[in-house]
NUBA-271870 format. One record per residue (C-alpha): x, y, z; residue in one letter. Coordinates in nm, 3 decimals, always signed. Each point is the difference from the previous one (the first is absolute). Layout:
N
c1; c2; c3; residu
X; Y; Z; A
...
END
This chain:
157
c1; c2; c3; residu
+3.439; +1.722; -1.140; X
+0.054; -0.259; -0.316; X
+0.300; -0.213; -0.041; X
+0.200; +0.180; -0.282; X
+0.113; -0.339; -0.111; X
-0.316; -0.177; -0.028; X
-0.270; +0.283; -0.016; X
-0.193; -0.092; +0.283; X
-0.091; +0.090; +0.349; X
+0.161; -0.162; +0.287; X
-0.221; -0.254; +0.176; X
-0.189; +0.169; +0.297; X
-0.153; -0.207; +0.259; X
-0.322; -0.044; +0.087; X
-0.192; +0.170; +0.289; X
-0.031; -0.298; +0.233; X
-0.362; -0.066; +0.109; X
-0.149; +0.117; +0.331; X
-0.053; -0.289; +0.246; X
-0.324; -0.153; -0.017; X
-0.112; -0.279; +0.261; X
-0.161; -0.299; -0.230; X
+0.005; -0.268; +0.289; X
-0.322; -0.149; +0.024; X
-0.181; +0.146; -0.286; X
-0.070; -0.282; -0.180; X
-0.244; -0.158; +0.226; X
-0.131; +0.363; +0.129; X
-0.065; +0.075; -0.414; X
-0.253; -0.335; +0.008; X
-0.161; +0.115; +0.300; X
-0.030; +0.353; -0.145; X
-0.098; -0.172; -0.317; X
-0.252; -0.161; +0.178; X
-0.155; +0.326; +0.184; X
+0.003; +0.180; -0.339; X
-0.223; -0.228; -0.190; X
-0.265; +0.039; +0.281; X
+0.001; +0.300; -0.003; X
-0.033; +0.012; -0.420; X
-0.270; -0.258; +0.044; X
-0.208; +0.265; +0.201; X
+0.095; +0.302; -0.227; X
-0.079; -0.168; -0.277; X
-0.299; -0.107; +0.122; X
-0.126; +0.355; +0.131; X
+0.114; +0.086; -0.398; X
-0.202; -0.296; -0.137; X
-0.314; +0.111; +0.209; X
+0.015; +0.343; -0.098; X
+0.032; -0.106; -0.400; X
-0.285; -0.221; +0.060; X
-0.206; +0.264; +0.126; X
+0.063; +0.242; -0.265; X
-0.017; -0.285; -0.220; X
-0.379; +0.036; +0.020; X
-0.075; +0.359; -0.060; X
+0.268; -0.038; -0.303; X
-0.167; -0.281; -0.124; X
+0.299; -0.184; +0.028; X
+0.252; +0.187; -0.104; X
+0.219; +0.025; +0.275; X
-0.017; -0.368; +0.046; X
+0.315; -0.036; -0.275; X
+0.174; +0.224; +0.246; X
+0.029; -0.260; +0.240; X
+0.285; -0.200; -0.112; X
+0.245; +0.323; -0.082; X
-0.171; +0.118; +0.361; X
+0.153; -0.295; +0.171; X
+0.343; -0.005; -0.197; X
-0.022; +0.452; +0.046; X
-0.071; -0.102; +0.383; X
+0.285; -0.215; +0.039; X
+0.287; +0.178; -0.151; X
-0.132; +0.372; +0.175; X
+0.022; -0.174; +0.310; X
+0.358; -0.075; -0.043; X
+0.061; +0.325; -0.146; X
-0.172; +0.218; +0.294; X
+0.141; -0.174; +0.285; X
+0.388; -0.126; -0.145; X
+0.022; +0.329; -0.187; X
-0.139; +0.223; +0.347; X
+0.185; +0.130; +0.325; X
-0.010; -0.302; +0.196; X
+0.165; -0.208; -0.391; X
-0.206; -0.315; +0.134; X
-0.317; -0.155; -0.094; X
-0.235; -0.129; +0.329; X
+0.086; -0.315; +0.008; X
+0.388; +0.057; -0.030; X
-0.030; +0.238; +0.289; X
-0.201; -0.263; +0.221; X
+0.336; -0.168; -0.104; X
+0.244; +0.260; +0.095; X
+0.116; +0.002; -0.397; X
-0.027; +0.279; -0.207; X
+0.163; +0.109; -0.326; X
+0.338; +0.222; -0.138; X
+0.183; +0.007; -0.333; X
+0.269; -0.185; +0.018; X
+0.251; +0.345; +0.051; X
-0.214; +0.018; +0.344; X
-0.225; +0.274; -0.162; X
-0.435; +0.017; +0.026; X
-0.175; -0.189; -0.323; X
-0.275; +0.223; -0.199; X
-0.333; -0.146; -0.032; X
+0.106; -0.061; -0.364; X
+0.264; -0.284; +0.082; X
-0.194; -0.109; +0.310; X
-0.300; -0.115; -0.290; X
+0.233; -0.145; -0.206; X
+0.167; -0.202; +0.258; X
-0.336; -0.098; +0.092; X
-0.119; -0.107; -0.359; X
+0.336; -0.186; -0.072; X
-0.056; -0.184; +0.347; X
-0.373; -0.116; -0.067; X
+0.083; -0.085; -0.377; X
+0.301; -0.245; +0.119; X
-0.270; -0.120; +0.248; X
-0.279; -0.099; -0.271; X
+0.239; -0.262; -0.153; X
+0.206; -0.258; +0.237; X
+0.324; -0.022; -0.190; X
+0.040; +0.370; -0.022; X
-0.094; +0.090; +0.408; X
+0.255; -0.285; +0.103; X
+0.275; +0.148; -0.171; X
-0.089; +0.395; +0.145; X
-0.048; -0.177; +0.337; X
+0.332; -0.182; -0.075; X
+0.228; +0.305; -0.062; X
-0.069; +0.048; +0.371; X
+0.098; -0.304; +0.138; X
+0.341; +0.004; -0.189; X
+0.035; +0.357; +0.053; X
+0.211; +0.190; +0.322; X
-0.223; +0.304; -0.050; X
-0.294; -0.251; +0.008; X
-0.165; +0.176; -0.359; X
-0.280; -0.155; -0.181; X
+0.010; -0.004; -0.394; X
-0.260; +0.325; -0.001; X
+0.225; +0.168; +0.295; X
+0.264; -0.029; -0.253; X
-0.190; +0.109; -0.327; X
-0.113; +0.310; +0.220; X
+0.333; +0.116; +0.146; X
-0.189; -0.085; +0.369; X
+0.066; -0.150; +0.356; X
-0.204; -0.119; +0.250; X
+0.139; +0.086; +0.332; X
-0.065; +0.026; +0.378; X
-0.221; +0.302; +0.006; X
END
């Protein structure tokens, strides 16, 4: 129904947001953090292997595959495991975390590799990963920078 007198719509309010528990995430997310990267550095180097292998019947070839291979690696991890059933990549469920949008729904794999990419390009410069690590600390919902960008939460799985 509009206003007659001004033309517009009343003012509806918005659906509050579903309760999601936050406490603790922030040092749970650098253990996660932590678990993830090991895990990357073994994918990646089961990926590197492999390239290097075929490298040699394709004369090389595959061998300029290997950075995109890494990066590819990386970001389909994310994307796989956030954007799956269990919304949570290995080392976030070794930390009990795992991932919603922030109206409590599941993420698709497309957002979970975004989030992902926005997260490790803060981290390749110093000024831009202290200010997405920042947004949590001053935060109530305890969101980084990328969370935000995304439309994500971290929460107690």
């Amino acid at each position: 129904m509009s206003d007659p007198r001004y033309g517009q719509s009343p003012i509806t309010p918005i659906d509050p947001r579903p309760f999601q528990d936050v406490s603790g995430v922030l040092s749970s997310r650098l253990f996660a953090w932590i678990g993830d990267i090991i895990i990357l550095f073994f994918l990646g180097s089961l990926i590197i292997v492999l390239l290097g292998i075929l490298g040699i019947v394709t004369f090389g070839a595959t061998w300029l595959l290997i950075p995109i291979a890494t990066v590819a690696t990386a970001l389909g991890y994310a994307a796989l495991t956030i954007g799956g059933p269990r919304q949570a990549t290995w080392g976030m469920r070794m930390a009990g975390l795992k991932v919603e949008t922030a109206n409590g729904g599941r993420p698709d794999g497309v957002a979970a590799a975004v989030h992902a990419l926005l997260f490790y390009v803060a981290a390749g410069t110093v000024a831009l990963w202290l200010l997405d690590i920042g947004c949590g600390f001053v935060r109530a919902d305890r969101r980084f920078g990328h969370d935000l960008l995304t439309g994500l939460v971290v929460v107690r799985g």
